[in-house]
C-alpha positions as CSV (number, residue, x, y, z in Angstrom):
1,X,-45.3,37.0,-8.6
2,X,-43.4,34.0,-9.5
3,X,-43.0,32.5,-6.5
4,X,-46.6,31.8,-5.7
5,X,-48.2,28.8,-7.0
6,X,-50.7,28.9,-9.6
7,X,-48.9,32.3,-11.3
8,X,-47.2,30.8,-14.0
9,X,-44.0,31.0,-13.3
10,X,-43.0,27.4,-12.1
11,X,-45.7,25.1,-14.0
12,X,-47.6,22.3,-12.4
13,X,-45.9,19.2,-13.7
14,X,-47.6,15.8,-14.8
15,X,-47.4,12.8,-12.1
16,X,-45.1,11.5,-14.4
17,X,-42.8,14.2,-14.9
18,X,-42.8,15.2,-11.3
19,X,-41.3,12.5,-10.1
20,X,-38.1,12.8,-12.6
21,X,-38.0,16.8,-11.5
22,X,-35.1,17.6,-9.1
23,X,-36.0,18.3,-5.6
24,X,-36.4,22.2,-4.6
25,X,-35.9,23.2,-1.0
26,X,-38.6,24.1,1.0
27,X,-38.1,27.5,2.6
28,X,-40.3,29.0,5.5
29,X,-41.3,31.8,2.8
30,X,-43.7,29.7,1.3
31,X,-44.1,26.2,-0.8
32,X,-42.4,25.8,-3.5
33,X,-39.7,28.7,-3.6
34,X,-36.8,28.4,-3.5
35,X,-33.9,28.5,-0.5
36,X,-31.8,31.2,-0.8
37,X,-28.0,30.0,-2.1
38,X,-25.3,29.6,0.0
39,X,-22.7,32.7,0.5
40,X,-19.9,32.3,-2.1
41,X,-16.8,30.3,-1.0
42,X,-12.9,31.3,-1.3
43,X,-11.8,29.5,-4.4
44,X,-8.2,29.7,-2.8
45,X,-9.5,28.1,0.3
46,X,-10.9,25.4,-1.6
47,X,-7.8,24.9,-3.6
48,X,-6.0,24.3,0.0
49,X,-8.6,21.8,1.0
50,X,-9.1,20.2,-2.1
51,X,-5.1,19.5,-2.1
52,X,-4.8,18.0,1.3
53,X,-7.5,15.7,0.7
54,X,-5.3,15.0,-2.3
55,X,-2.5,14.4,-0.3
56,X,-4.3,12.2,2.0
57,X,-5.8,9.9,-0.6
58,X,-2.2,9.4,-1.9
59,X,-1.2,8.9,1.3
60,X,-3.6,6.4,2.2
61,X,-3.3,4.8,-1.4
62,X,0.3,4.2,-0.8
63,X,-0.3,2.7,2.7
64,X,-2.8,0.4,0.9
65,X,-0.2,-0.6,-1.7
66,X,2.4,-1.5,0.9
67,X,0.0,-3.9,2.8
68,X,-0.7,-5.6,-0.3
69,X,2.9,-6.4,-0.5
70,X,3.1,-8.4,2.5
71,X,1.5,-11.9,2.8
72,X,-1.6,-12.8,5.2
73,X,0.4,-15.5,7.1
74,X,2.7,-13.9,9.6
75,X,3.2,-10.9,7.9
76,X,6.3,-9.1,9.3
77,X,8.0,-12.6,8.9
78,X,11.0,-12.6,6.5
79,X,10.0,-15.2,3.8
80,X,12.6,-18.0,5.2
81,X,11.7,-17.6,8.7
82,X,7.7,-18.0,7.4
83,X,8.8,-20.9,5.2
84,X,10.7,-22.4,8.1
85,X,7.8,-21.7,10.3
86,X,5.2,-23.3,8.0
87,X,6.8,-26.7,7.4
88,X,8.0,-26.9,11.3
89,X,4.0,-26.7,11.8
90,X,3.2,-29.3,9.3
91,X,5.9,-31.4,10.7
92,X,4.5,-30.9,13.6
93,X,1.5,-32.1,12.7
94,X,2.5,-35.1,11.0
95,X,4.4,-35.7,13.9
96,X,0.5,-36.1,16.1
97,X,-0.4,-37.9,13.2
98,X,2.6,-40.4,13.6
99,X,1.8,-40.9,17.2
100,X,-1.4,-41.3,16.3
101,X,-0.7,-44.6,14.3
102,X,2.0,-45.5,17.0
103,X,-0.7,-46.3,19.3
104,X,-2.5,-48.0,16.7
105,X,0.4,-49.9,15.8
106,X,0.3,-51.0,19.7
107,X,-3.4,-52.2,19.7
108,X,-3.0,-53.9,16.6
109,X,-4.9,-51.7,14.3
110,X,-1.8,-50.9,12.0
111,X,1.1,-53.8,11.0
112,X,4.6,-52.9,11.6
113,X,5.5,-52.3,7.8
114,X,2.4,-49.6,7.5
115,X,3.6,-47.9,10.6
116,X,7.0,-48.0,9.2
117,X,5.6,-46.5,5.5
118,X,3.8,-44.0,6.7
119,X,6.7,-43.0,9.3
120,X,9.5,-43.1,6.4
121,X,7.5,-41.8,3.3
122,X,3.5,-41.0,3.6
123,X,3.8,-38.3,6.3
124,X,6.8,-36.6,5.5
125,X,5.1,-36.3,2.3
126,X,1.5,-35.1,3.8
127,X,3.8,-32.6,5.4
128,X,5.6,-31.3,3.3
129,X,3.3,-30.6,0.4
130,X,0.4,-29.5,3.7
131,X,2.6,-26.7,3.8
132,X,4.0,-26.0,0.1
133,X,0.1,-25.5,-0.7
134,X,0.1,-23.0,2.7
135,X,2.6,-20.7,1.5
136,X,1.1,-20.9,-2.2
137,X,-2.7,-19.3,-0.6
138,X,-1.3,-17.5,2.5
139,X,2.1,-17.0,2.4
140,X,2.0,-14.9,-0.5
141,X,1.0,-11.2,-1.2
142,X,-1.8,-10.4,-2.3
143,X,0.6,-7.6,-5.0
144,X,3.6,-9.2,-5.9
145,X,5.2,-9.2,-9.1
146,X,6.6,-13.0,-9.3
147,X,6.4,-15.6,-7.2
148,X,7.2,-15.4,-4.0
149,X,10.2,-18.0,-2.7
150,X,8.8,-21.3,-1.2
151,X,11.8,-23.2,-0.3
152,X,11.3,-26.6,-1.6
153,X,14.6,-28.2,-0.7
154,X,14.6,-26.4,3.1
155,X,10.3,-27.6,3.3
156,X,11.5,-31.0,1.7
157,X,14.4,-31.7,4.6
158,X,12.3,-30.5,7.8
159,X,9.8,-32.3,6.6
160,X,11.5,-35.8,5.5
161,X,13.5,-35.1,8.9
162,X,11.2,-33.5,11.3
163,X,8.9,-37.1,11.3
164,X,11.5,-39.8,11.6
165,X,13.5,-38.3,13.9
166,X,10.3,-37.5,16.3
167,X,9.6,-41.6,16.1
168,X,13.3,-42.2,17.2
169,X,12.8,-39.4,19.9
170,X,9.1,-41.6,21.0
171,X,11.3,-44.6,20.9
172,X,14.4,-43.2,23.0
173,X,11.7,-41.8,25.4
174,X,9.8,-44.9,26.1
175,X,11.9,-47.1,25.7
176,X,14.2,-45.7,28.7
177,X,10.7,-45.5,30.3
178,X,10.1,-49.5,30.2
């Protein structure tokens, strides 16, 4: 009988060679044979299923394209409104920074004409390229086929604007405090 051990039919294999042999499954019948195979399939059912998971992958392929198409940083944004956002924030934050060396300014940590450099020219500056280099790594795409638009002159006026004009708003607002 071949499917007893020791009959000839399936040879014993070297310790070697065993372990590069393909796994057999063990049936109740006894060690070593075989498990029966598994009732034949519809080839037309398989055809069905085989194209919807087709249809799916595409599916989910084209969903993964379109998400590569939109930036990390605030991704439903329209590219101006994300620009205009970005170099508000770094304005913003060169505006701290401003009132920062305000106060210094008032201890006598900072002379008048650094204070007045740094007002007109340094953080404008620190601003504006802050957030040129933020929409450069997260403003844009991850798929895109140019480059997205940065908006140099719009980044360039918030910025050069944005910190002045919050130093005359600190001086109108304590001033009429005094």
């Amino acid at each position: 009988m071949p499917g007893r051990a020791g009959v000839g039919a399936y040879p014993e294999l070297p310790a070697v060679q065993a372990s590069l042999a393909l796994p057999t499954a063990v049936s109740p019948a006894g060690a070593g044979v075989p498990a029966q195979r598994a009732a034949a399939v519809d080839p037309v059912v398989e055809l069905e299923m085989a194209r919807r998971m087709a249809d799916e992958a595409d599916r989910h392929g084209q969903q993964a394209e379109l998400l590569a198409q939109r930036p990390a940083l605030l991704p439903t944004w329209s590219p101006l409104a994300r620009a205009v956002a970005v170099y508000a924030a770094c304005g913003a934050a060169a505006g701290v920074l401003m009132l920062i060396l305000v106060v210094a300014s008032g201890v006598g940590i900072v002379d008048g004409f650094t204070l007045g450099a740094w007002i007109c020219a340094g953080l404008p500056a620190l601003a504006f390229f802050g957030g040129y280099l933020v929409l450069g790594r997260w403003g844009r795409p991850a798929m895109v086929a140019g480059t997205p638009p940065r908006y140099l002159p719009l980044g360039f006026l918030i910025c050069f604007l944005l910190v002045p004009l919050g130093y005359c708003a600190y001086l109108l607002l304590f001033r009429a405090l005094r």
